[in-house]
N, C-alpha and C positions, 0 to 999 in steps of 0.2 A: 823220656820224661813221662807221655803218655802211661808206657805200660810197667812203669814203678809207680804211681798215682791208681791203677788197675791194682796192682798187687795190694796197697795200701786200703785201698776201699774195701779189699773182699777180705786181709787180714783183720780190720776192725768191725766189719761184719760177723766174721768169725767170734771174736769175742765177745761181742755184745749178744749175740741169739742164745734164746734160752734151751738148757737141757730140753728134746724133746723123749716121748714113749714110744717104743714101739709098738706098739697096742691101740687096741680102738677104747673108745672111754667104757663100752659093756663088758667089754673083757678084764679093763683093769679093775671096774668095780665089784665083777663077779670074784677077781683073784684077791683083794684088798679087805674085802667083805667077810671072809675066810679064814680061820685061822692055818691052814696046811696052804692055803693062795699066798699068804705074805710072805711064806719062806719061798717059794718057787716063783716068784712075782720077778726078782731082775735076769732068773735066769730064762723065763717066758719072755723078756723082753730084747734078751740076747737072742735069744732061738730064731725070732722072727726078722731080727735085723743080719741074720745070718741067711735066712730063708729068701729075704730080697738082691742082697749082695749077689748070692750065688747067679742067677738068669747073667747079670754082666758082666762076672766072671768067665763065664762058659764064652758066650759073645765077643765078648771084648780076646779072649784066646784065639779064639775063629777068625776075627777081626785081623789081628796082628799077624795072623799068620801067615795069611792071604795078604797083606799088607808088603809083607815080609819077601814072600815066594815072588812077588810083579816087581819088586824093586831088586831083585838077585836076576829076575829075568833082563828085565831095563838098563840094569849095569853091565851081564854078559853082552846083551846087544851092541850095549856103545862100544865097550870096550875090543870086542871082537872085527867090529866094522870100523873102529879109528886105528888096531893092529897093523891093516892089513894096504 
């Protein structure tokens, strides 16, 4: 019950929050203020929100993988010492 009332709260959060930029407000005004800035203005906004993703990409790889290698070591242990 709890964690369908959890799902529900953060799906309608989802909905309700506003587009945000990825940009600080000096940069969108520098690129907005421009005529050659407004053509390049959402793909500057894609760039950076690419430029953050990647650090938890790389991590969260690292993460998993080492995650990954201690539960294959964990399961040969058990399984090797309940074998036997």
């Amino acid at each position: 019950m709890s964690r369908g009332l959890l799902l529900l709260a953060l799906g309608g959060a989802a909905l309700l929050a506003e587009p945000s930029l990825g940009q600080c407000s000096m940069c969108q005004t520098a690129l907005t203020n421009s005529s050659e800035g407004q053509r390049i203005a959402s793909e500057f906004n894609h760039a950076i929100l690419v430029m953050v993703a990647a650090p938890y990409l790389v991590f969260g790889s690292i993460a998993g993988f080492l995650f990954r290698t201690r539960i294959v070591e964990w399961l040969g242990a058990r399984y090797s010492s309940s074998s036997r």
